[in-house]
C-alpha positions in Angstrom: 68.4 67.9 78.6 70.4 65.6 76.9 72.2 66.4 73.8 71.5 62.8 72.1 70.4 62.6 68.7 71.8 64.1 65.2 71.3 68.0 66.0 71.6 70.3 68.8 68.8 72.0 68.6 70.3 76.1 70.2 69.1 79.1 70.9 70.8 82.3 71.3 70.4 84.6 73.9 71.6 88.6 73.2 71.4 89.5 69.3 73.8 92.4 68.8 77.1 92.2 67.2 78.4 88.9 68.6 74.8 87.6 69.3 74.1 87.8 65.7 77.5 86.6 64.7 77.0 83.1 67.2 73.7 83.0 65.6 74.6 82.6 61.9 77.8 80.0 62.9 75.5 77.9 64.3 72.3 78.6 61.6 74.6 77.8 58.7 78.4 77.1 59.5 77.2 74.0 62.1 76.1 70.9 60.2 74.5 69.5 63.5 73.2 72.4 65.0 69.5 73.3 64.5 69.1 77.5 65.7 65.6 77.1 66.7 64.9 80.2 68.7 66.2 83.7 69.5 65.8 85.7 72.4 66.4 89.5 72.5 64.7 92.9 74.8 65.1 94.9 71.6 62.4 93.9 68.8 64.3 95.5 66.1 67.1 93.0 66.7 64.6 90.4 66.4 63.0 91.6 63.3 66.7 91.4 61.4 66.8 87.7 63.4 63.7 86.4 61.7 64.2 88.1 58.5 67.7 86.4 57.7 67.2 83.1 59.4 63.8 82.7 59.0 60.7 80.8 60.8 62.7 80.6 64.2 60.8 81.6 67.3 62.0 85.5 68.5 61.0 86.4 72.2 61.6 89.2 74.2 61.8 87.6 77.2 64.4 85.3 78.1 62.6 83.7 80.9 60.0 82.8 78.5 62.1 81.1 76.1 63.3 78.9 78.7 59.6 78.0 79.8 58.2 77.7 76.2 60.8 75.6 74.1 60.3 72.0 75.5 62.8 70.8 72.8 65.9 73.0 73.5 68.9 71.5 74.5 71.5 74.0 74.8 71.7 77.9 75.1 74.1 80.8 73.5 74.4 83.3 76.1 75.8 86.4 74.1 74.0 89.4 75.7 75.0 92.5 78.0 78.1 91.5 80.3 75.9 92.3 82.8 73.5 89.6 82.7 75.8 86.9 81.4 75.8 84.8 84.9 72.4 85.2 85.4 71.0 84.1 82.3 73.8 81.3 82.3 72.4 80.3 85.7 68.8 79.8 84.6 69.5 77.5 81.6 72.1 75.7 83.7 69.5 74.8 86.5 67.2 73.8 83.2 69.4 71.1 82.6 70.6 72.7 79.5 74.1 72.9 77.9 75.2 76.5 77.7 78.0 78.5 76.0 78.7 81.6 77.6 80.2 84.2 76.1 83.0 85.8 78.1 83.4 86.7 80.7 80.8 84.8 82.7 80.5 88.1 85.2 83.0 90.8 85.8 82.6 89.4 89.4 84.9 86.6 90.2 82.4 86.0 93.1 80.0 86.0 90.6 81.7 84.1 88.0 82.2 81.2 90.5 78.6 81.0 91.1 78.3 79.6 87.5 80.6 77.2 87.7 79.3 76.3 91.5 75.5 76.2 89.4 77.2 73.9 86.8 78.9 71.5 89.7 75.5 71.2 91.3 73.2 70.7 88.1 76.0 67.8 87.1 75.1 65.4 89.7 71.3 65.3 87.9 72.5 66.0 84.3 76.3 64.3 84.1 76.2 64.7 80.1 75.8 68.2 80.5 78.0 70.8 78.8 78.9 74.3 79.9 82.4 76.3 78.6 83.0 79.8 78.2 83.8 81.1 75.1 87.4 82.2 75.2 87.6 81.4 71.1 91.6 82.0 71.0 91.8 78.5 72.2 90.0 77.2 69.0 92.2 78.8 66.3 94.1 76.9 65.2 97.6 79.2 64.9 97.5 78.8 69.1 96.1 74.9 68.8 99.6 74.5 66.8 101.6 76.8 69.1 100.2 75.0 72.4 100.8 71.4 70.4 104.5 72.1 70.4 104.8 73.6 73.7 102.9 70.6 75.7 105.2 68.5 73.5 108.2 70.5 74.8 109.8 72.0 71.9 110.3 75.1 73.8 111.9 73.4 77.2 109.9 74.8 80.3 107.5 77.5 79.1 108.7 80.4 81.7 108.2 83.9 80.1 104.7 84.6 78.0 104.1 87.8 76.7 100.9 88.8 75.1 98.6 92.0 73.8 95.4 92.2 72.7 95.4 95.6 70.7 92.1 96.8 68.9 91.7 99.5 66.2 91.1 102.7 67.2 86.8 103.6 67.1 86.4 106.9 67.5 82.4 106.4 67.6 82.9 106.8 71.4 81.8 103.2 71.7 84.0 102.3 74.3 84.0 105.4 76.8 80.4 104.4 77.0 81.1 100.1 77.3 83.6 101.0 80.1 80.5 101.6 82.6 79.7 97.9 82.5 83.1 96.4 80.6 85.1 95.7 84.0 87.6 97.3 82.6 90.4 97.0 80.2 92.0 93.9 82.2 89.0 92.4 82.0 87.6 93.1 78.9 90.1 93.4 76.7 93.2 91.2 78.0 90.7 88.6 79.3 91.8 86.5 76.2 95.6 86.8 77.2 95.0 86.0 80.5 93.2 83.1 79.7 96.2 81.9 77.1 98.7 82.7 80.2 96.8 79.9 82.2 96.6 77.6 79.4 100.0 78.1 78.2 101.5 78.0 81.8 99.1 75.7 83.1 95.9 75.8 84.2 96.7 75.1 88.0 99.5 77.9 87.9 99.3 79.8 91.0 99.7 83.9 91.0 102.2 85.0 93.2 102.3 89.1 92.2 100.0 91.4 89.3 100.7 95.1 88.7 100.2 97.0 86.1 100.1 100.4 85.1 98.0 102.5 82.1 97.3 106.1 80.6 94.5 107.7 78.7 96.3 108.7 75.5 93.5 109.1 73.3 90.6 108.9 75.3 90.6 111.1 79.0 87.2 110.7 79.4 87.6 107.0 80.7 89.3 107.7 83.8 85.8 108.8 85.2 85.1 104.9 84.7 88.4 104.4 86.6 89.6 102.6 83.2 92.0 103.6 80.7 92.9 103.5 76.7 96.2 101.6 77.1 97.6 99.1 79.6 101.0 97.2 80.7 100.7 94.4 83.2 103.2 92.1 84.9 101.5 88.9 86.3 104.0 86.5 88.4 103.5 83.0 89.2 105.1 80.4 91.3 107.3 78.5 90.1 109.6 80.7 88.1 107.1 81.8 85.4 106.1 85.3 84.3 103.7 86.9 81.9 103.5 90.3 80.3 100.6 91.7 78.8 99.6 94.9 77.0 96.1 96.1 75.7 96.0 99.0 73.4 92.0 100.8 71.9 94.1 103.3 69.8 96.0 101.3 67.2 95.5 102.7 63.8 96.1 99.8 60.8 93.8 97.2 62.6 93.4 94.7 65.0 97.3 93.3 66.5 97.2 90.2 68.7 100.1 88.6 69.2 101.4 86.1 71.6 105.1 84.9 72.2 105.7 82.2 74.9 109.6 81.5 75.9 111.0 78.4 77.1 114.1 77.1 78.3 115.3 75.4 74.8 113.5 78.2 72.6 110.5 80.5 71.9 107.0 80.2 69.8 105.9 83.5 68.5 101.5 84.0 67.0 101.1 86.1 64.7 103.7 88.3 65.4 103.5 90.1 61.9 99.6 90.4 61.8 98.0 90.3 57.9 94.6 90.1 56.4 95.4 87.8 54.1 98.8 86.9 52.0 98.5 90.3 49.3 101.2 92.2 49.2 100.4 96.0 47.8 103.4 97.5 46.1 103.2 101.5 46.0 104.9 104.6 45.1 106.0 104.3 48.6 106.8 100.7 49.4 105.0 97.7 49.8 102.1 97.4 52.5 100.0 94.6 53.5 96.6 94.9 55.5 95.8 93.4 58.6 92.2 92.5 59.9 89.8 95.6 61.2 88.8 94.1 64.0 89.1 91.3 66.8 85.9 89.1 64.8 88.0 89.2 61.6 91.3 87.6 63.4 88.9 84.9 65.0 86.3 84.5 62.8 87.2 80.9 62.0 88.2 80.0 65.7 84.1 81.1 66.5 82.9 78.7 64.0 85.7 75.6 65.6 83.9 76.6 68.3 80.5 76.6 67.6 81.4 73.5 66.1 83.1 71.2 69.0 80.7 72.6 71.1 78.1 70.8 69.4 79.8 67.9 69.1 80.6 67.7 72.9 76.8 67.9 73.7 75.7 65.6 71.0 78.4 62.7 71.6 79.2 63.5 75.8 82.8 63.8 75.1 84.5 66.5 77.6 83.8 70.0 77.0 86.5 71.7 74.8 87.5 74.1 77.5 87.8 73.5 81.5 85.1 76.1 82.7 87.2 77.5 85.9 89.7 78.8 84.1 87.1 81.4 82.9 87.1 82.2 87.0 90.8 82.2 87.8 90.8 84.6 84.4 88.2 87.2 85.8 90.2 86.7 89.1 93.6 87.9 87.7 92.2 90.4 85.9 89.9 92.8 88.6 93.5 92.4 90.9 95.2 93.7 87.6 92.4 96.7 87.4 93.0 96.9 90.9 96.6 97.4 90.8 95.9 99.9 87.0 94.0 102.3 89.8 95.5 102.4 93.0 99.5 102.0 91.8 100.0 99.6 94.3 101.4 95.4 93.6 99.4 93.4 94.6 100.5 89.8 95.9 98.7 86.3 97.0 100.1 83.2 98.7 100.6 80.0 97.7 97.3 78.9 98.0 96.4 82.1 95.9 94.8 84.1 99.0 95.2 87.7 98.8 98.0 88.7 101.4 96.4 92.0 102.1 92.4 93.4 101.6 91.4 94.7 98.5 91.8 98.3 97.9 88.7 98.9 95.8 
């Protein structure tokens, strides 16, 4: 459908944490979004849908939303990892703009079918909108950071180095996500993986990943062949590396930081992570807090993209974000799991072929 007129009209697909989080930015932080309708197999997660945004329509059935909301135009798709492609795929062949939450499938076979659904559905729909939501790319520390760099403050970008590191839960939430997560590569340093691509350039080619992790806090992963903490190396041609780590276990809060070195300098994110700009002065020293979690780093990058999301489907201007990048990301990192449980470096031609059969 097209997304001509003044509002959007969305619903959102998946209401837990980050289901109900995409719900309100585009219920009451998106002027021309209209959240219309809700989807969810859980009817107490409905309930709490209809009781704080009121008379929306709640099913529990996702194919029936898609057969019974003639005026929908685009979808959040914000559920189980699992059934991310699927559910993408479905509102895609609809005709309707979608917003995917990452990753699109911890697949890359499966990933691709997305975008191969998308490619297909755009020779019928051209106006038609589908990104996935990598939201580092709409805050606006990393809009400034990759501003300067395509400007080339920096020279040639040639060495990035990036971690995603999340405060330790010890609710055992994780231990039980890492059945379906993909694994820490692909869960957790899907974001600097992305920014690698989009620092480096999208049409960077990997030449070598490995990477190696332990289970420092957590031992019980390793029967989901994934692990606590992780240090990868990816190479690409051309002379440019990137170095990544992902941490569950830190103990102040949530530490992403990103640092990407050129020839003629270096641009550093949020290498000094704080909450907000209080200083607390104590017996002994002076502290200052940093966010709890990943949502309270990004929480304004969400709404940016909630935001130009709408926009891009309302005014047919090109999508914020280049959707095969989400591929190539899920790509890089299963080889970097790969490489986390069998020890082994893994390399790829020039044309990005695997030089030798999966191990896995």
């Amino acid at each position: 459908m097209s997304g001509s007129g003044s509002q959007l009209n969305v619903a959102i697909a998946g209401l837990g944490r980050m289901g109900m989080r995409h719900a309100r930015h585009f219920a009451f932080f998106t002027p021309k979004a209209n959240l219309i309708a809700v989807t969810s197999p859980v009817q107490a997660e409905l309930d709490a849908a209809q009781a704080e945004f009121g008379p929306i329509r709640t099913y529990l059935d996702y194919d029936e939303m898609l057969a019974n909301e003639p005026s929908l135009q685009a979808v959040v798709v914000s559920s189980a990892t699992t059934v991310h492609a699927e559910q993408a795929i479905k509102a895609i062949d609809q005709g309707l703009h979608v917003l995917c939450e990452k990753p699109l499938s911890t697949d890359a076979e499966i990933s691709q079918s997305v975008v191969d659904a998308y490619k297909k559905s755009l020779k019928k729909n051209p106006a038609q909108k589908v990104i996935c939501g990598f939201s580092r790319r709409f805050d606006a520390s990393y809009r400034d950071a990759y501003r300067r760099v395509a400007n080339g403050d920096i020279g040639r970008p040639s060495v990035f180095r990036s971690q995603t590191c999340d405060k330790l839960d010890p609710t055992g939430f994780f231990v039980a996500y890492a059945e379906f997560s993909g694994g820490i590569f692909v869960d957790c340093s899907i974001h600097d993986i992305d920014l690698a691509l989009w620092f480096m350039g999208e049409d960077s080619v990997v030449k070598s990943v490995s990477a190696v992790g332990i289970t420092a806090v957590s031992p019980e992963l390793r029967k989901h062949n994934d692990r606590d903490n992780a240090v990868a190396i990816i190479e690409f041609y051309g002379g440019k590396i990137a170095q990544l780590f992902c941490s569950r276990m830190m103990a102040a809060g949530q530490e992403d930081t990103t640092e990407i070195f050129g020839t003629e300098g270096k641009i550093a994110v949020n290498t000094q992570p704080q909450l907000n700009l209080v200083n607390i002065y104590e017996s002994t020293g002076i502290r200052r807090e940093i966010p709890p979690d990943y949502y309270g780093r990004f929480r304004e990058a969400f709404i940016t993209e909630a935001n130009e999301f709408t926009d891009s489907c309302l005014n047919n201007t090109p999508p914020p974000t280049r959707l095969q990048s989400a591929v190539d990301a899920v790509k890089i990192g299963k080889a970097l799991q790969e490489s986390l449980i069998t020890g082994k470096k893994i390399e790829f031609d020039e044309l990005g072929r695997r030089v030798e059969s999966s191990k896995l």
